[in-house]
N, C-alpha and C positions, 0 to 999 in steps of 0.2 A: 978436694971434695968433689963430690961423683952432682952433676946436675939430675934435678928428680924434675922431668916431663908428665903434666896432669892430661890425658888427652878426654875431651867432654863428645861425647856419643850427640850429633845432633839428630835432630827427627823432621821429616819432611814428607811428602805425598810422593808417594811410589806411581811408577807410568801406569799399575792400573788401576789407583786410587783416582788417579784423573781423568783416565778413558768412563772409568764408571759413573765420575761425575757430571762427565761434559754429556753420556748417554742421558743420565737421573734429566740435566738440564734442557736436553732437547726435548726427550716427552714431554716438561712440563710445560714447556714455553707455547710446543704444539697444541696441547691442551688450550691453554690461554689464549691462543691466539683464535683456534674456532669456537670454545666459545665466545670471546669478545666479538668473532666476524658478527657469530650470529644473532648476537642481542644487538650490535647495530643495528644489521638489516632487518630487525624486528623490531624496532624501537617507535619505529614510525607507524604501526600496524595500529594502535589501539586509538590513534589518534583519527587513523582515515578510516577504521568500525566507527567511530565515534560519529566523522563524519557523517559516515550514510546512514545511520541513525537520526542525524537530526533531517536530512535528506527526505528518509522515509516520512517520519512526522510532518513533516514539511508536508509531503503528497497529501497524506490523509487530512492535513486541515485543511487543503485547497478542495478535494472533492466534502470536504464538509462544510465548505464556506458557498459553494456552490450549492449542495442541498437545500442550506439555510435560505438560501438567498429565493429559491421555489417555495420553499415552504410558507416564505413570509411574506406571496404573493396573495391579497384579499379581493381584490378585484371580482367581481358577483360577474358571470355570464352574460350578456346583455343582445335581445334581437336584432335584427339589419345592424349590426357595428361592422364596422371597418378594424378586422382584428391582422399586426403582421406575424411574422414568424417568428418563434421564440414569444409571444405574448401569453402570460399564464390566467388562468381563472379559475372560480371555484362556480359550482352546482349550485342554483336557486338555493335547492333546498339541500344546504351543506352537507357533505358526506365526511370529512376529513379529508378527502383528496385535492391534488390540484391535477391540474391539466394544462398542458403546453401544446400553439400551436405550432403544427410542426409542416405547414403550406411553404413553400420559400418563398412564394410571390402574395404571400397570405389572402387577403379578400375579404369578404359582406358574411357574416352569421346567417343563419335564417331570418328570412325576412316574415316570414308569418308566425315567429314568435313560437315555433315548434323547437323546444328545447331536447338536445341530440341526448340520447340515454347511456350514461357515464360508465362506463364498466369497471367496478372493484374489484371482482374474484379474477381468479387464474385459472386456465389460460387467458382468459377473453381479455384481460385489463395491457397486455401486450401487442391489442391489435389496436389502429387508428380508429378514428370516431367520426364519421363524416358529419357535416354541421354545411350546408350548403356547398358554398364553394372552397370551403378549406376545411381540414383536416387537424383531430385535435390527439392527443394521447398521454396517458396516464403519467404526472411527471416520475417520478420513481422509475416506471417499468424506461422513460426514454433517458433517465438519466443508466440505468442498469445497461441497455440496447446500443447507446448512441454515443455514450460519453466514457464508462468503464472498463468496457473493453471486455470479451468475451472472457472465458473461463479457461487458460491455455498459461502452464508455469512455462512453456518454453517460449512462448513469441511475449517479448517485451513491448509495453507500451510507454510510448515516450510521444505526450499529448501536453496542454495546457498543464494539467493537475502534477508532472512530474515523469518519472522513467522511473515504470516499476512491473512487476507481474501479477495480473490479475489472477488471483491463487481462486476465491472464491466471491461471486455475484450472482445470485440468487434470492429469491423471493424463498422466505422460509415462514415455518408455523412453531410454537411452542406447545409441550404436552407435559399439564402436571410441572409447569416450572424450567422444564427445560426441552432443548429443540428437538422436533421430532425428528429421528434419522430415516423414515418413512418418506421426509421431504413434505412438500404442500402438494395438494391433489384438487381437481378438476372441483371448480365452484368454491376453495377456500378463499378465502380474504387475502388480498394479495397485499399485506399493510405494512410486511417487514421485510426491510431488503437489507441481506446478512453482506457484508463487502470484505474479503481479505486481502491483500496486498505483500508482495514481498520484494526485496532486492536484492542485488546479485552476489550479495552472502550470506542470502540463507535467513534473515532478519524478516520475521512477519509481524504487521499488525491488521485488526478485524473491527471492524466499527458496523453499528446496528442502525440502521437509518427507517424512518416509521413514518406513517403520513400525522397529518398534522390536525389538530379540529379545529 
């Protein structure tokens, strides 16, 4: 009897079923791999926005904490006082303003009871007020002048209040509801000091600071 041999066909990956694979594999691993770099090295980014966001808020309530704190000075003017620097007051005959003085070695009010003439409009509310031997100025225009920092997005201020850029400090007016782009002009009321602020990505905020009655 003749022996009958079954022979079975097997099936396997040809050299170029596997070159094609092993190529399929490297794009995609490449793929994988810059994007997973990239959302690492970005994963931390929403966190340090986040940061300088509360950074930024942080600035604006320290120059708002500062406004308050002028604002809610009552203290009446008073003859021959012995007033220092930095001591605020309000007009006999209240205006809504305050006035800070701004002497370093301050000194004596009038002594004969000649009360100095307070300047509200603009320009004028930006210059000093002489009062005997010291000198007084408009709080707003000195907190605008002395404390926030000129109007320059490129020089950073980094003061008490925080490290930020003074986008916008100015003395503005409204017309019909909203601000006039005319600006304030010679003899207006100088009662609204507009403030913008920004940090160094780009992140603004704007707060309205008003005198007070």
């Amino acid at each position: 009897m003749k022996a009958s041999y079954k022979f079975t066909k097997c099936s396997g990956f040809t050299l170029i079923e596997i070159i094609i694979t092993l190529v399929i594999v490297s794009i995609l691993s490449t793929m994988i791999v810059t994007y997973m770099g990239t959302s690492f090295q970005q994963s931390s980014r929403p966190i340090h926005n986040y940061q300088k966001t509360l950074e930024l808020h942080q600035t604006m309530e320290n120059i708002l904490a500062h406004y308050k704190s002028l604002m809610e000075e009552n203290a009446v003017w008073e003859k021959d006082t012995n007033y220092a620097e930095g001591d605020v007051v309000t007009p006999t005959a209240g205006n809504g303003h305050r006035y800070i003085c701004i002497t370093p070695a301050g000194g004596i009010s009038d002594t004969g009871g000649s009360e100095p003439t307070w300047t509200v409009n603009w320009p004028d509310v930006e210059n000093s007020i002489g009062d005997n031997a010291i000198q007084w100025m408009e709080a707003l225009a000195w907190l605008k002048i002395n404390k926030i920092g000129i109007e320059d997005p490129d020089n950073k201020q980094d003061n008490a209040y925080g490290i930020y850029f003074s986008i916008e400090n100015r003395f503005i007016k409204f017309t019909d509801g909203t601000e006039d782009p005319a600006g304030i002009a010679n003899g207006d009321p100088a009662d609204i000091l507009k403030v913008t602020i920004a940090n160094d990505i780009g992140q603004i905020l704007t707060n309205l600071y008003t005198v007070s009655d």
